[in-house]
PASEBA-1860 file (N, C-alpha, C; in nm, 3 decimals):
! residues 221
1> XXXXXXXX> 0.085/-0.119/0.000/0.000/0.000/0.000/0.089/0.124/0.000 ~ 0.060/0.245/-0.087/0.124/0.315/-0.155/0.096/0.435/-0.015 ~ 0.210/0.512/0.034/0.166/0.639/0.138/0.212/0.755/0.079 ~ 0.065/0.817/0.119/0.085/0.972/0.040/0.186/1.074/0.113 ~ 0.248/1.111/-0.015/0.313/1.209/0.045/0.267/1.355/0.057 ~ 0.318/1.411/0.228/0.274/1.540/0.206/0.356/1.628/0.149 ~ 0.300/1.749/0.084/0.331/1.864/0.069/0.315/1.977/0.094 ~ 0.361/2.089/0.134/0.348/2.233/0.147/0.269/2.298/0.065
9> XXXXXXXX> 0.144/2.327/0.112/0.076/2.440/0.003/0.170/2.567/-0.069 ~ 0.122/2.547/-0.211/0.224/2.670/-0.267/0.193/2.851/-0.182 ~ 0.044/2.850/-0.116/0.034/2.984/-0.038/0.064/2.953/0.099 ~ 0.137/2.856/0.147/0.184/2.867/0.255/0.256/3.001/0.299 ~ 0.246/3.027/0.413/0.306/3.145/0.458/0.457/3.170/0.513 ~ 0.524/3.054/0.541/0.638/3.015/0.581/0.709/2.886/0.516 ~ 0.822/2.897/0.526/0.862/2.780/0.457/0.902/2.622/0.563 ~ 0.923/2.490/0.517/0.925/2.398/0.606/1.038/2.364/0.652
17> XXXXXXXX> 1.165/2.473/0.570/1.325/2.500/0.673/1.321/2.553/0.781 ~ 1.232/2.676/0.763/1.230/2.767/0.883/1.157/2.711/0.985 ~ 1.049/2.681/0.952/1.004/2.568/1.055/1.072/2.487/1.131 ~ 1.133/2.422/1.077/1.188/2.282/1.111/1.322/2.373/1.217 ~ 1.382/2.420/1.199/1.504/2.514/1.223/1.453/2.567/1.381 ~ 1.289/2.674/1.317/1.242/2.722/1.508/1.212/2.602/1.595 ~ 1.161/2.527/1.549/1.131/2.423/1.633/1.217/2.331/1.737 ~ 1.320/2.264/1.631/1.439/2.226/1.661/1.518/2.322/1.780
25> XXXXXXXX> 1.512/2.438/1.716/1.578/2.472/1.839/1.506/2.539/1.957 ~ 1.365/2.510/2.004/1.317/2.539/2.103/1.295/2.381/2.145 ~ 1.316/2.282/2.073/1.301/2.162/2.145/1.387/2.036/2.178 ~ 1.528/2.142/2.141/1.664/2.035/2.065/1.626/1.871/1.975 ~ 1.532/1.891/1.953/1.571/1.776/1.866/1.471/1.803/1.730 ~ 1.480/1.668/1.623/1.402/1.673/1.505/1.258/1.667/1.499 ~ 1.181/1.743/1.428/1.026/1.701/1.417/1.010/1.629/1.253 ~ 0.920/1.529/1.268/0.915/1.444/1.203/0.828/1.583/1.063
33> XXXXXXXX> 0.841/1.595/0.976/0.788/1.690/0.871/0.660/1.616/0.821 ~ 0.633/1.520/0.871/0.477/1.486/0.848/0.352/1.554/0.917 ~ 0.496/1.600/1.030/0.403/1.673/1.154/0.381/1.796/1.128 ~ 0.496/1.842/1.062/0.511/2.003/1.073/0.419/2.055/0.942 ~ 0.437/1.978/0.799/0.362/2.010/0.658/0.223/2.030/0.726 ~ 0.123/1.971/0.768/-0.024/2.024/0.775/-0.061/2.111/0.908 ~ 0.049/2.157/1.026/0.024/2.242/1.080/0.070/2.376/1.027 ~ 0.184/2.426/0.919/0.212/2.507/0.874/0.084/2.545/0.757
41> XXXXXXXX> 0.029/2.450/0.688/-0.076/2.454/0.615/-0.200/2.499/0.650 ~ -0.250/2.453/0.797/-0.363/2.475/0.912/-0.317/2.598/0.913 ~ -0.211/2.636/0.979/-0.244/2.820/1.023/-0.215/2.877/0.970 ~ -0.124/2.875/0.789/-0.170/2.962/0.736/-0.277/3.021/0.714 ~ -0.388/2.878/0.669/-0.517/2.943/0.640/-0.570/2.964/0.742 ~ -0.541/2.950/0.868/-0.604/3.063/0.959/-0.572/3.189/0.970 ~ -0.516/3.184/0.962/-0.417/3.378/0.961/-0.436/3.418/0.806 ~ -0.464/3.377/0.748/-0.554/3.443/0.626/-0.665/3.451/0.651
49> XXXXXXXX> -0.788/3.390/0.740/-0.900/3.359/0.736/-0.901/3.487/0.846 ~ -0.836/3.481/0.983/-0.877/3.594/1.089/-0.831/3.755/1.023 ~ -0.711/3.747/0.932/-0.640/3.888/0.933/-0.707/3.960/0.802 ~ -0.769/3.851/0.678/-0.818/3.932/0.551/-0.718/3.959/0.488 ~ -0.623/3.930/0.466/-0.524/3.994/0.403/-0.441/3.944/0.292 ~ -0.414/4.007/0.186/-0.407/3.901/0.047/-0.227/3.930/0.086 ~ -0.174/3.768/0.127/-0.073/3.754/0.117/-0.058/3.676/-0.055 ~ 0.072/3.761/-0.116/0.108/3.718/-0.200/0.101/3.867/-0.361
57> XXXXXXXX> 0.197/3.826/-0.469/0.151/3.938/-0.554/0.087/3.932/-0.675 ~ -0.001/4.001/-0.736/-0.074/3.989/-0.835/-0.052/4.087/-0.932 ~ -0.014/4.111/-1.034/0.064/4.000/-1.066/0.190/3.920/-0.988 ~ 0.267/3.815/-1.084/0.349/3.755/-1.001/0.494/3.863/-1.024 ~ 0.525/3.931/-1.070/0.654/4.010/-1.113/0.583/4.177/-1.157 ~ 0.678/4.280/-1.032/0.601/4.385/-1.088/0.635/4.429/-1.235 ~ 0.750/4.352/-1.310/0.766/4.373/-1.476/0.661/4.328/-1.536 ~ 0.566/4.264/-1.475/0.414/4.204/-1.571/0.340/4.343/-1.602
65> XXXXXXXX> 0.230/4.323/-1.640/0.146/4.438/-1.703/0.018/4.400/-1.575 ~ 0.028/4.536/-1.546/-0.086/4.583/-1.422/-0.233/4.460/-1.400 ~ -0.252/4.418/-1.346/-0.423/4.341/-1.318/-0.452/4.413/-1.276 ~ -0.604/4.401/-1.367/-0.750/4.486/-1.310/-0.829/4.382/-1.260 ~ -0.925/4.480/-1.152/-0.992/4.428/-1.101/-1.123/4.504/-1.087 ~ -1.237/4.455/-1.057/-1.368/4.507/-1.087/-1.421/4.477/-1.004 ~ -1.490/4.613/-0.962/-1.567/4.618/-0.808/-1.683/4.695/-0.779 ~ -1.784/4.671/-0.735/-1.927/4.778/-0.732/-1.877/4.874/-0.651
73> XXXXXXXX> -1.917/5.032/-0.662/-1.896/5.139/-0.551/-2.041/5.154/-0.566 ~ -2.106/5.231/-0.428/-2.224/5.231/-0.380/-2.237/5.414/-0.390 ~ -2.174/5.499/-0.406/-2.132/5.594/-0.404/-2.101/5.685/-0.311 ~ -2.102/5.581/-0.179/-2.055/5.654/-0.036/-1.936/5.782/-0.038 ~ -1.831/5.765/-0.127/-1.691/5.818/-0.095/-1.600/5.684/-0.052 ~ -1.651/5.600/-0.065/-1.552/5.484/-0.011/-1.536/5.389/-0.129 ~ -1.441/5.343/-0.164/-1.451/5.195/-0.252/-1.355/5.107/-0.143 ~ -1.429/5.028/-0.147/-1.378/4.931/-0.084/-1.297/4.804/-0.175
81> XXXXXXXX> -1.197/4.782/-0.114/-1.132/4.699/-0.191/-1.059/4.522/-0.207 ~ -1.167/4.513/-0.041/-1.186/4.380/0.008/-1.254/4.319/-0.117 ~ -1.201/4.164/-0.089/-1.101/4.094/0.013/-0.931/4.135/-0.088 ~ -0.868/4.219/-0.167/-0.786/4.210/-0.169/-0.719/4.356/-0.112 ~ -0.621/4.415/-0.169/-0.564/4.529/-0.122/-0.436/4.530/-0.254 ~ -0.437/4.685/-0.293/-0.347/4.749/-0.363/-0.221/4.782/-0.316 ~ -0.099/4.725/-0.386/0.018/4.772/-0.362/0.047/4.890/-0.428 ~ 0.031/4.900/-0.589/0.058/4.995/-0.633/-0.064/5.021/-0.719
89> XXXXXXXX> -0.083/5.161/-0.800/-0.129/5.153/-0.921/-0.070/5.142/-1.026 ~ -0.140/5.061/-1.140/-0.033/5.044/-1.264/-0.103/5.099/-1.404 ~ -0.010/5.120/-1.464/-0.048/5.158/-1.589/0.000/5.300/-1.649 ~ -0.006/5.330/-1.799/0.047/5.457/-1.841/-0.055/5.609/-1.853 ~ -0.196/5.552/-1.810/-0.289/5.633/-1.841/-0.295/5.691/-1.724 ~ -0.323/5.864/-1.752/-0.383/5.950/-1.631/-0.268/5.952/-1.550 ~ -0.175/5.990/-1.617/-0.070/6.023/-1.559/-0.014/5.938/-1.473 ~ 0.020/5.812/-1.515/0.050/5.694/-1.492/0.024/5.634/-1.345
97> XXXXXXXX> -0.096/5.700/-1.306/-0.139/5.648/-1.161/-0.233/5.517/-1.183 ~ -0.274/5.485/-1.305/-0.290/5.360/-1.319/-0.454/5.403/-1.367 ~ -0.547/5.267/-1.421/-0.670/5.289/-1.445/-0.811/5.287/-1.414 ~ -0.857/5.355/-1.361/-0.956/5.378/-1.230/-1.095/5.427/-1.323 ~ -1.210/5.379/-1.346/-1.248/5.404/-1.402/-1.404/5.372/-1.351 ~ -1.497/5.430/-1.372/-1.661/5.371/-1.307/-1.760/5.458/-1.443 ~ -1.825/5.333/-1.446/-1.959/5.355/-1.521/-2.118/5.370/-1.484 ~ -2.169/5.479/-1.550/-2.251/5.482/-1.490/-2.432/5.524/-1.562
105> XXXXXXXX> -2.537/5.459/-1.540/-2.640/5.459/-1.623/-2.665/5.587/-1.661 ~ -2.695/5.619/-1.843/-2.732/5.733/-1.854/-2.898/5.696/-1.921 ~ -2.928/5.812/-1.975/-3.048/5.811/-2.055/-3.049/5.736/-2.194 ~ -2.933/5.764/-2.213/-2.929/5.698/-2.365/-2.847/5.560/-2.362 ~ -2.819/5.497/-2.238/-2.745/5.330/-2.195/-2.669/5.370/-2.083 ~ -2.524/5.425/-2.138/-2.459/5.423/-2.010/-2.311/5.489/-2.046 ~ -2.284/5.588/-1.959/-2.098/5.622/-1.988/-1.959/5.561/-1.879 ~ -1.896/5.568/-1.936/-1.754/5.576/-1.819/-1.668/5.710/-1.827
113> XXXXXXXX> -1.660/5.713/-1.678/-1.560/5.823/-1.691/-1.459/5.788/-1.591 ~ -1.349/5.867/-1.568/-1.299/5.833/-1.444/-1.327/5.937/-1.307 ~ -1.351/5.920/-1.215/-1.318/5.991/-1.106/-1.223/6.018/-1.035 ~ -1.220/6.132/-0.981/-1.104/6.146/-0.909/-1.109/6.076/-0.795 ~ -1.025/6.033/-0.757/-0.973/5.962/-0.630/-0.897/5.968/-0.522 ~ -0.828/5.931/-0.458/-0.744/5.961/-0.335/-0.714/5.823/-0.274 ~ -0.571/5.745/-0.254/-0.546/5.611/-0.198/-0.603/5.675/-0.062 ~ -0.594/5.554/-0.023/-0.661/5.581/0.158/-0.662/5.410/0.221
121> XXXXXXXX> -0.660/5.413/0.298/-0.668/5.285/0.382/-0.511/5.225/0.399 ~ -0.436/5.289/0.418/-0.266/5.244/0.387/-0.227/5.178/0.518 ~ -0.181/5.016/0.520/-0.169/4.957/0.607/0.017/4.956/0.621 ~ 0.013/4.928/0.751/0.138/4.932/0.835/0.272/4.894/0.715 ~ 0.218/4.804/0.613/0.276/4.739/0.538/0.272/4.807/0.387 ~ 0.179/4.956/0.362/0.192/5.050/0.201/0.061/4.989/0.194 ~ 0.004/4.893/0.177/-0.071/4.847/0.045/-0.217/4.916/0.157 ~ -0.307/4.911/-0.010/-0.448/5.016/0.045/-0.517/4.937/0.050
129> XXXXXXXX> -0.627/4.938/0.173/-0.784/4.906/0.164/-0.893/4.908/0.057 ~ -0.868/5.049/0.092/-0.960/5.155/-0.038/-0.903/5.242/-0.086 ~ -0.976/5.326/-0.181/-0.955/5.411/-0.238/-1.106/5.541/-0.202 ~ -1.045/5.656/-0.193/-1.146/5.705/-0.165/-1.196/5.819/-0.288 ~ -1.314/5.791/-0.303/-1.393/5.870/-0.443/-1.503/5.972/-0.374 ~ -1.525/6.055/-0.512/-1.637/6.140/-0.421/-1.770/6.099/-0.431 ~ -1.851/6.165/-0.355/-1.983/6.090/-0.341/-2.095/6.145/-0.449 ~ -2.131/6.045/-0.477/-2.252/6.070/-0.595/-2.367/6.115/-0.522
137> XXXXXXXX> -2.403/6.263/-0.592/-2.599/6.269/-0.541/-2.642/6.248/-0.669 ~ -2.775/6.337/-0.680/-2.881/6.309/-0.784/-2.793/6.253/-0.956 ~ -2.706/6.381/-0.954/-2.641/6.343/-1.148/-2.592/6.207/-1.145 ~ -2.569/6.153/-1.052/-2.565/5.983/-1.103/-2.626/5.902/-0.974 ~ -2.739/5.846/-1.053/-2.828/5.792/-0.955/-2.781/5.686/-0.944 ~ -2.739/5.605/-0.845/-2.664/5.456/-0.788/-2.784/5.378/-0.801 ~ -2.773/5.282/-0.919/-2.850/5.183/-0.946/-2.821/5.088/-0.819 ~ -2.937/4.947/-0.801/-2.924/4.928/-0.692/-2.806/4.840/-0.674
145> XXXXXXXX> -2.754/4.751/-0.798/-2.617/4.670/-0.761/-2.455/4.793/-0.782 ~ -2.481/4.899/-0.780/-2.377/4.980/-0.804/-2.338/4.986/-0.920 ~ -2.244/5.109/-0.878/-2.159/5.143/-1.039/-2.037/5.077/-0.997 ~ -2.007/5.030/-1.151/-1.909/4.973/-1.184/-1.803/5.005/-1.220 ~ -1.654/4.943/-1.102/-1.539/5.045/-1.097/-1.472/4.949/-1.135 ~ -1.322/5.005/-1.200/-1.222/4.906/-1.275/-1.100/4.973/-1.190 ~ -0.990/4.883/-1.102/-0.883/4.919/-1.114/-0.776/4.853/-1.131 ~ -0.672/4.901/-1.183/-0.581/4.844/-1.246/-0.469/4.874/-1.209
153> XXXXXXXX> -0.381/4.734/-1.138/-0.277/4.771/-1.063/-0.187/4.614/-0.980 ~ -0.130/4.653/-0.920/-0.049/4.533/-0.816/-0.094/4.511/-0.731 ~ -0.125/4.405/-0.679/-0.203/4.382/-0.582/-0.149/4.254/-0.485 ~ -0.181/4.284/-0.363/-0.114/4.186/-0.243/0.039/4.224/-0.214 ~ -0.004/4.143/-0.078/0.182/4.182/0.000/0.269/4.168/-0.059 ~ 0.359/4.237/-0.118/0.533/4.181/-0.222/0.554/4.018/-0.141 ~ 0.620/4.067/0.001/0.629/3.980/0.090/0.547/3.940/0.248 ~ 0.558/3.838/0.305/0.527/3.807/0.379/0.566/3.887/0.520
161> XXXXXXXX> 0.494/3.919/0.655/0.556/3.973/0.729/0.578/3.929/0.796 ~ 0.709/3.924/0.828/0.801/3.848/0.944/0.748/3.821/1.062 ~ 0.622/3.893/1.143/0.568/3.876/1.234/0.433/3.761/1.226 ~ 0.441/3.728/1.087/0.302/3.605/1.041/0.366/3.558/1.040 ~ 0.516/3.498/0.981/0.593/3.393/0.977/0.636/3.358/1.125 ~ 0.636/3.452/1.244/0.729/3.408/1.381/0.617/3.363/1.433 ~ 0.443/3.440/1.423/0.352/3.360/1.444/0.278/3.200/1.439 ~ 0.323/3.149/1.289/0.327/3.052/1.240/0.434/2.924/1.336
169> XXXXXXXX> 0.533/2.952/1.363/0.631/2.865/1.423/0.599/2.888/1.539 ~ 0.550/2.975/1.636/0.518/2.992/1.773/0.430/2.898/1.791 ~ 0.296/2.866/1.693/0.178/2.799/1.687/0.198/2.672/1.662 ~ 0.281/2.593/1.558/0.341/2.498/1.566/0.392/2.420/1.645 ~ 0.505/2.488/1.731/0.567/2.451/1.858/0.472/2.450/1.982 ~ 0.399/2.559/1.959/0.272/2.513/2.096/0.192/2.379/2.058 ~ 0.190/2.334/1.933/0.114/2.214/1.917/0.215/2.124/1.885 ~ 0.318/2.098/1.890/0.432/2.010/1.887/0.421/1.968/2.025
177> XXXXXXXX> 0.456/2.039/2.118/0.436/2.015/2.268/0.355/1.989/2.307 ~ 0.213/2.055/2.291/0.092/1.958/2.330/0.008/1.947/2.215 ~ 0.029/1.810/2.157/-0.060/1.839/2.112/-0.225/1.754/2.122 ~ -0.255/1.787/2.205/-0.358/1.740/2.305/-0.415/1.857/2.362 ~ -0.366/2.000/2.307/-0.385/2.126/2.327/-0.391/2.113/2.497 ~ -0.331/2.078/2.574/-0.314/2.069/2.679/-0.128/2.011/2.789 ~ -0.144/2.085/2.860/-0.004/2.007/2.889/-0.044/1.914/3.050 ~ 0.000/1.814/3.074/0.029/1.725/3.190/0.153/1.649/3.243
185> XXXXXXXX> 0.147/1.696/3.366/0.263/1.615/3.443/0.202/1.506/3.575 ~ 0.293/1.416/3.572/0.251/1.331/3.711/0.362/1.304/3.775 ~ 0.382/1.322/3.897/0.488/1.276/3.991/0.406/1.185/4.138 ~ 0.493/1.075/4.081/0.475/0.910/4.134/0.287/0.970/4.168 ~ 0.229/0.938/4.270/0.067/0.942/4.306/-0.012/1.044/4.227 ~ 0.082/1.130/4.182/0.028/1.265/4.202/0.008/1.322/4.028 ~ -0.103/1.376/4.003/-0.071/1.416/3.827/-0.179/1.579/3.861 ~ -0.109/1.684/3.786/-0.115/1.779/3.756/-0.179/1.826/3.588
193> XXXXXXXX> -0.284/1.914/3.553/-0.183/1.985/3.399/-0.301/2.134/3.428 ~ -0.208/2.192/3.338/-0.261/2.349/3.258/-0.260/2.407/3.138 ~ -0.311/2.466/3.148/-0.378/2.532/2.978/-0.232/2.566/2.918 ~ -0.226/2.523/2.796/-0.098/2.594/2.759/-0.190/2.695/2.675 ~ -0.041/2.787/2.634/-0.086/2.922/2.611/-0.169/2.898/2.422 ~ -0.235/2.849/2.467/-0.367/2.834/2.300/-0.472/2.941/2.329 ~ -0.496/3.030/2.236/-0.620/3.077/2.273/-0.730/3.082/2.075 ~ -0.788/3.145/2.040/-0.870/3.103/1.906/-0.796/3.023/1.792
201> XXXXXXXX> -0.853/2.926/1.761/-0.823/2.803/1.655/-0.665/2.810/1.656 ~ -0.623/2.807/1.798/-0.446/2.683/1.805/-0.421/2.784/1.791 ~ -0.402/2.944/1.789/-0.272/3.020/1.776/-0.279/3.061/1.962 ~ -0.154/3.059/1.999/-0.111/3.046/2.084/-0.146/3.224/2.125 ~ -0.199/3.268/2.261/-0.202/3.434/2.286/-0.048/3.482/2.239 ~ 0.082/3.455/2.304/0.171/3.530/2.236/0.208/3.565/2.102 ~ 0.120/3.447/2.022/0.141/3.458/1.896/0.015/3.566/1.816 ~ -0.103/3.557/1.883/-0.182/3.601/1.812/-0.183/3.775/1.895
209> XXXXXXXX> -0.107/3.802/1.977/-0.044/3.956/1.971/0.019/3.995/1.852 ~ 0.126/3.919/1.835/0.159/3.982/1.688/0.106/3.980/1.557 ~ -0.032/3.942/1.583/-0.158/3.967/1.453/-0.265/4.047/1.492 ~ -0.225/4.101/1.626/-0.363/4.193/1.658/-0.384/4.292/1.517 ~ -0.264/4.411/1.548/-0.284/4.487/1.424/-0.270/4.488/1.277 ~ -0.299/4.380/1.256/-0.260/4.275/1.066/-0.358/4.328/1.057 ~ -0.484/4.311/1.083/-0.644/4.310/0.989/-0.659/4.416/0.935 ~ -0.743/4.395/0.828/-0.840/4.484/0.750/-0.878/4.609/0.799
217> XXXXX> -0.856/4.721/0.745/-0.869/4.830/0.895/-1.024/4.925/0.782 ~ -1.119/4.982/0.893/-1.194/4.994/0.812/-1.226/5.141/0.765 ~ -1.255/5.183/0.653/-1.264/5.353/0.637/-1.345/5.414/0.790 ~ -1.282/5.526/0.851/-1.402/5.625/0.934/-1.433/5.742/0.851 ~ -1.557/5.669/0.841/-1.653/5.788/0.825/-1.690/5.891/0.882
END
């Protein structure tokens, strides 16, 4: 009978050297990498799932030609740009801030124009939330699924931040050690245990301090 082998998701967030490397040396010895491949896999996609945040770049090389992306604005002043986030804008048009563009119902079908804009939402790390536009009254009446915005540009983290990656191996090693999400001792009659430091889906509290301020941060209005 044939045993599958594991592998590292290609959006893993850390690699299975570095892993293997923190571990090892908070526990002097080897972890078997059968162990380590689907817990590095597990919390990536948790720390994508709690923080929102598009690790990785879109395109893959900023020498590629800009991706657009297409998104309803409601005509608050806000575009929102969940679930991904802008590194840069790309492109040669409009004075090479890239191509930003919204359409909108007229009498005779429908036009595009562009609006002016303003980046906004700039996380600890450059890349934007949103973009902020001005607000539509009566001259363009916001149909009810919105007008339709195009932008065109780089998108997601260049790199990973060192504080998701130290997170990742903190969380690991707390479940290397127990992983029974619990720790116990007994001496001769006597047996003891306590919470080790786990707190929401296996990331350990020290670890999930250094993801407090990762998330999605939201426009104030």
């Amino acid at each position: 009978m044939s045993t599958a082998v594991l592998s590292l998701d290609p959006s893993a967030l850390t690699s299975l050297e570095a892993t293997r490397t923190y571990v090892k040396g908070a526990i002097n010895r080897d972890q078997n990498d059968d162990v380590l491949i689907p817990l590095i896999n597990a919390f990536s996609e948790t720390i994508r799932d709690i923080t929102g945040r598009e690790f990785g770049r879109t395109p893959a090389e900023d020498s590629d030609p800009p991706f657009e992306r297409v998104f309803s604005y409601d005509g608050s002043g806000f575009l929102s740009l969940s679930p991904f986030e802008l590194r840069t804008l790309g492109g040669d048009d409009y004075g090479g801030l890239g191509v930003v563009s919204a359409s909108y119902p007229t009498s005779s079908g429908s036009t595009t124009i562009v609006p002016r804009y303003v980046l906004g939402g700039e996380s600890d790390e450059g890349t934007m939330f949103w973009l902020e536009f001005p607000r539509f009254g009566y001259a363009y009446q916001t149909p009810r699924w919105g007008h339709t915005v195009s932008v065109s540009g780089y998108w997601g983290l260049a790199d990973v931040p060192r504080r998701v990656e130290l997170a990742i191996w903190m969380s690991v090693l707390e479940r290397v050690r127990n992983p029974a999400t619990f720790a116990g001792q007994s001496i001769g009659d006597y047996s003891f245990s306590e919470s080790p430091d786990v707190s929401a889906r296996g990331i350990p509290q020290t670890a999930w301090d250094l993801l407090e301020t990762l998330g999605r941060r939201a426009p104030v209005v």
